[in-house]
N, C-alpha and C positions, 0 to 999 in steps of 0.2 A: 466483403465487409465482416468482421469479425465483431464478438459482440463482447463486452467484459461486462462480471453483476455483481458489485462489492457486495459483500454483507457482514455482519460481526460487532458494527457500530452500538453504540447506544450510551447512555448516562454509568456515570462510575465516578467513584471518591478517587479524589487524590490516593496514589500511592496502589491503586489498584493495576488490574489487566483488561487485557482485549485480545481477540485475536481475530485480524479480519481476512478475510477470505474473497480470492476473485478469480472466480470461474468461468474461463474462455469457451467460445461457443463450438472450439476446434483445436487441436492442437498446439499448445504451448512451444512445441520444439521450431515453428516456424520465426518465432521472434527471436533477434538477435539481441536484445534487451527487454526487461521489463521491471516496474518501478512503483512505487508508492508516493506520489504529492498529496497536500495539506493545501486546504485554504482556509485561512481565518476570515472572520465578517472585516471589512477596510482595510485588508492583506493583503498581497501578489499570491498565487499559487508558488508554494517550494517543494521542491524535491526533499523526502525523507529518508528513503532510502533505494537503490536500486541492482538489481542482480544482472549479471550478461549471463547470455545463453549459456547451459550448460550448469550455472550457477558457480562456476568460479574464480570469477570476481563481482565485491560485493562494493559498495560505498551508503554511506550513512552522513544524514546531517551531525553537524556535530552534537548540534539540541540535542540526539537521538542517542548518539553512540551511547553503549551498554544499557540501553533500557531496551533498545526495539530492535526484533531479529527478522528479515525476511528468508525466505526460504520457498521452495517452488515443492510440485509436485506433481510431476512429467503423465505418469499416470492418470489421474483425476483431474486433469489439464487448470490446475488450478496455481495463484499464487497467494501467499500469505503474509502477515504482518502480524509479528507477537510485538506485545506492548508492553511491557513492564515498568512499573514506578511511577506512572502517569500523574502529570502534571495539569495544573488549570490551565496551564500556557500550549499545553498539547490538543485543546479543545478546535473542534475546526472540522472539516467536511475532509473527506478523505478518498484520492480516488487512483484508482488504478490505471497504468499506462504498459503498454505493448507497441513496441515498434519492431517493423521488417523495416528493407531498403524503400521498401515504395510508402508505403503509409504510418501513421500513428492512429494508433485506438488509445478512445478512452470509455473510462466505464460513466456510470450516473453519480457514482459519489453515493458516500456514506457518513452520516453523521456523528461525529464524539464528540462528548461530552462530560468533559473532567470538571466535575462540583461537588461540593458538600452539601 
């Protein structure tokens, strides 16, 4: 079992950043995917954006395109999510996904909060 720990969340004005972070409890190069969903409070869970192994290729909600960058970091078995130009409509819990052929991980979720 692998373990994912979002972190990076918290309160920010419109128009602001973030950048959240999620660090696997083992080696990142085992997932053949890994990815960034959102839930809003009376949402579905969506996919925000997600990278395949290796990191090259990427896909992004459309919400997303050119504000939010992910990006890995094979090293520090970590994955990330920069946020730029953040909207109140981007507010929502945030959580990180890893999958190999046999299973999917997810983390605990991390809280934004885009308000004035």
């Amino acid at each position: 079992q692998v373990q994912l720990v979002e972190s990076g969340g918290g309160l920010v004005q419109p128009g602001g950043s973030l950048r959240l972070s999620c660090a696997a409890s083992r080696s990142i190069s085992i997932f053949y995917a890994m990815g960034w969903y959102r839930q809003a409070p009376g949402k579905q869970r969506e996919l925000v954006a997600a990278m395949s192994s290796g990191g090259r290729t990427t896909n992004y909600a459309d919400s997303v395109k050119g504000r939010f960058t992910i990006s890995r970091d094979n090293a520090k078995n970590t994955l990330y999510l920069q946020m730029n130009s953040l909207k109140p409509e981007d507010t929502a819990v945030y959580y990180c996904n890893a999958r190999t052929t046999l299973a999917e991980n997810w983390g605990q979720g991390t809280q934004v909060t885009v308000s004035s």
